[in-house]
Every structure is written in C-alpha cells, then in structure tokens.
N, C-alpha and C positions, 0 to 999 in steps of 0.2 A: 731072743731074736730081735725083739724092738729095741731094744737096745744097741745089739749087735747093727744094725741097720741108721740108728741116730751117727755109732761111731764110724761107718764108712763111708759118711757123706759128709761130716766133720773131719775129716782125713785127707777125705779128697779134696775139700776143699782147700785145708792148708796145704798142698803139694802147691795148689795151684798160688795162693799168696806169696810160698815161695819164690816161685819161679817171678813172681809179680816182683817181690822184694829185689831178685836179682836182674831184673830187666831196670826196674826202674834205678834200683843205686847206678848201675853201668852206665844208664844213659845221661845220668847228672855228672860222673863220677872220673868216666873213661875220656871225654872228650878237654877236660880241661889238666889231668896229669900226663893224659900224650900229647898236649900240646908241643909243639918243636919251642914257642915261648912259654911253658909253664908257670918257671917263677916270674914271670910276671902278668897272668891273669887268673892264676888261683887266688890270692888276697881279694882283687875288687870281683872274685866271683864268688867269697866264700860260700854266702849265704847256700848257693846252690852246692858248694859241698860241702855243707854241715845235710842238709836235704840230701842227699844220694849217700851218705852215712845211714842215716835214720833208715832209711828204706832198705840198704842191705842189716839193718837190725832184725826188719820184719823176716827178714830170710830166716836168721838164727833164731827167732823166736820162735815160727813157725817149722821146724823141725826139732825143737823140743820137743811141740807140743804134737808133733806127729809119733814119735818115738812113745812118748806117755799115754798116748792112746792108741796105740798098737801092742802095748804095753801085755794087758789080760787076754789080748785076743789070740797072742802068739803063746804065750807063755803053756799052753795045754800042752804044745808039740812041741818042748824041747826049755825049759825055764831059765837054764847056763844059756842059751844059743840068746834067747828074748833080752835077757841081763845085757849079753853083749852087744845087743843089737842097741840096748839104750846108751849101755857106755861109749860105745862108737860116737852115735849123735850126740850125744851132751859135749864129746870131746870137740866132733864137727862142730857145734853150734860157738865154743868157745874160742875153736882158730878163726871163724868165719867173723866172730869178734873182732878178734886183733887183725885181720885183716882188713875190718870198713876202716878200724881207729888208724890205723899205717898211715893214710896219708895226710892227717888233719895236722900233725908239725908242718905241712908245708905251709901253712896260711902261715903262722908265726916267719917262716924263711922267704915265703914270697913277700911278707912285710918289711923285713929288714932288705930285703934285697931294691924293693922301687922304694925305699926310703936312700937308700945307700944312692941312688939314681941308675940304678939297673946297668952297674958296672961289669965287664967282661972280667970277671973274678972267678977262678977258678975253685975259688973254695964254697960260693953257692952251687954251683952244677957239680961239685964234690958230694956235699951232704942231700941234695936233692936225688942224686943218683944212688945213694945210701939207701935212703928214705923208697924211695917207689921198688931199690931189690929185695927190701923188707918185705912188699905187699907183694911182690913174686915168688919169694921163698916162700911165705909163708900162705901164697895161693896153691902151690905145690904141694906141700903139710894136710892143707887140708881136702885134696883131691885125694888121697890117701887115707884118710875116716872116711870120707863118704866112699870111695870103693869098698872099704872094709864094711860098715853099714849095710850097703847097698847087697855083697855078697849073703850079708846074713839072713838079708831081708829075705830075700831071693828063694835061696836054699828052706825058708819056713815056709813060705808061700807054697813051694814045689813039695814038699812034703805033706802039708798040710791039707791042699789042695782047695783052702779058701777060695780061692781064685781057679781061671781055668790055666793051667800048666803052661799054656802057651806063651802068658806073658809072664812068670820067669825066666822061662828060657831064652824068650825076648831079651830080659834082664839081664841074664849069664853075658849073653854075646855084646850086649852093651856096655858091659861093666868092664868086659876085656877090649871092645872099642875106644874107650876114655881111658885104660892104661897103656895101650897103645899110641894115643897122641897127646901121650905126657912123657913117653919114654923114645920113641922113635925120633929120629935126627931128619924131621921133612925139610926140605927148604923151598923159598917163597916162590910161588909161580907167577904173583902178580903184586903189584906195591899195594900193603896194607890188609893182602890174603895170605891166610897160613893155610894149608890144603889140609893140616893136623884138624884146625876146626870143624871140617866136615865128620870127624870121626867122634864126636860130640852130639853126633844128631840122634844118632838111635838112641841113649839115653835120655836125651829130654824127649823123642816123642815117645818114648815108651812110660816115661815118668807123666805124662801129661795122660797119655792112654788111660796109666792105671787111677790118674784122679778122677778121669770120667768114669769111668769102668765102677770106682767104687760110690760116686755120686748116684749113677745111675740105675745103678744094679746090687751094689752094697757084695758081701761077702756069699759064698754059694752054702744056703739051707743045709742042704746033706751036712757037709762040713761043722756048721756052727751045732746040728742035730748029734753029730758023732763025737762033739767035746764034750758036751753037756751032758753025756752018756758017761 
C-alpha cells in the first residue's frame, strides 16, 4: 500500500511536468516558427529554441516514466492490455521526439538565409515549409499513440477500479473529443482561433484532474487490497 501510495503521487506528478514540458517547449518554440518572418528570427533567436526543445524533451521523458510506473500497478487486471499501454507511450515518447528535433534545421536555413541577405528566394520558404510540415505530420502521428495509450489507460482504470469510474469515463469522452478535432474539417471563427482547439480541453482538464486525484488521494485501498489477494 506504501508503496502503491509513493507511486501515485510520482505519477501524478509527472502528468503534471508533462504538461509543464509542453507549455513551456510551445511557449519558446511556437512564437518564432509561426512567425510570418521566420527565417529570419529563428538563427538570432536560437538559443530560445534549442530551450523550448529541451523542455518538450521533458514531456517525453516524463511519460516514459509514467508508463513504467503504471507499469506493476496495471499489469494484475489485464498484463497484454499494461504491455500495450507501455508500447503505446514508449512509441509516443519517441514521435514526440522527432517532433521537438523537426525544427532545429531551421536555425542552420535561417542562417544561410540572413547570410544570403534575406533574399525573396523561393527556395528558403521551399524547405522551410518542408521543415515546420514535418513537425505537423508528425504532431499528427503522435496524437495517435497517445489516443491509443490513453484508451488503454482508461479501459484498466474502468475495470480495475483503482480510481473512481467517473474519471475514465471522463477519459473515454475526452479521448473521442481530441479525435474529433484532429479529424473534423472546422474552420476559423476568428484570426489565430481554431474552434477544434476547444475540443482539447476536456483531456487536459481531465489529465490534470487525474494528477491531482492521484497526488492527493493515491489509488483506492479496496482495489490495491483485491490485487494483492
């Protein structure tokens, strides 16, 4: 039980570095590759995005280590289901990889380009527009493990009943929320609002719920009492 109780407030915690990891890569990360001038304030801004790199690392790292310490917890109700629940996140943590690294060619293309004196060349807004649909494609890819993760999560939880049922099923609906505004064709209501984003919320406040939930409360006794049996 002390145990069980050390690992759901270790758990919860990384949900929450996560989320840290991907607040802070965005807020380094997002404001200088949508610039309308990109290639030419990403080089004299690297430094801040090799920093909003690093920070979406923490994201990947801390859902390894979520996945590994969920690991024995889940594995009683279902061991194939737990397996899969890690190979999801390992794969998640690997695309969420390639996608902090995606945009780090541009410092090399925004240096040739204000060396070049920041000519109307169409062959830098060529590979630059290469370069950021890489980090689209493959933001896509990886909304796709973590649903896939996230269902599995879900589905042990709700079985298991570690938790109280309420927030799986929170989960289910949110997990069909976020494939809904990756697949629906919304269009913009206001310059710089995608109205899809709203359909995003219930998984992060449910994902943020369940860190508190398990910081504060840890996993439910009966539960952890009926595996142990």
């Amino acid at each position: 039980m002390k145990s069980a109780r050390t690992t759901a407030i270790i758990v919860g915690s990384l949900f929450l570095i996560s989320y840290l990891g991907v607040i802070a890569g965005g807020a380094f990360l997002e404001p200088l590759i949508n610039a309308p001038d990109y290639l030419a304030q990403v080089y004299p801004n690297r430094a801040q995005m090799v920093l909003g790199v690093l920070f979406e690392f923490l994201n990947a790292a801390a859902i390894v280590g979520i996945a590994a310490l969920l690991f024995p917890i889940l594995k009683p109700h279902g061991e194939g289901l737990a397996i899969g629940y890690v190979g999801f996140r390992v794969i998640e943590a690997v695309v969420s990889i390639l996608v902090s690294l995606s945009p780090l060619p541009l410092i090399e293309l925004s240096q040739q380009y204000i060396q070049a004196g920041a000519p109307d060349a169409s062959y830098f807004q060529t590979v630059g527009t290469v370069l950021l649909a890489e980090r689209s494609w493959a933001s896509q890819m990886l909304t796709v493990f973590f649903a896939l993760a996230a269902l599995v999560l879900y589905y042990l939880l709700f079985r298991s009943k570690l938790l109280p049922r309420f927030i799986p099923i929170w989960g289910f609906l949110a997990v069909a929320s976020v494939i809904l505004a990756n697949v629906l064709p919304v269009p913009d209501m206001a310059e710089g609002f995608h109205p899809a984003q709203l359909l995003v919320l219930p998984i992060v406040l449910n994902e943020l719920f369940l860190a508190l939930w398990l910081i504060v409360k840890g996993f439910r006794p009966a539960a952890l009492a009926a595996e142990s049996a």
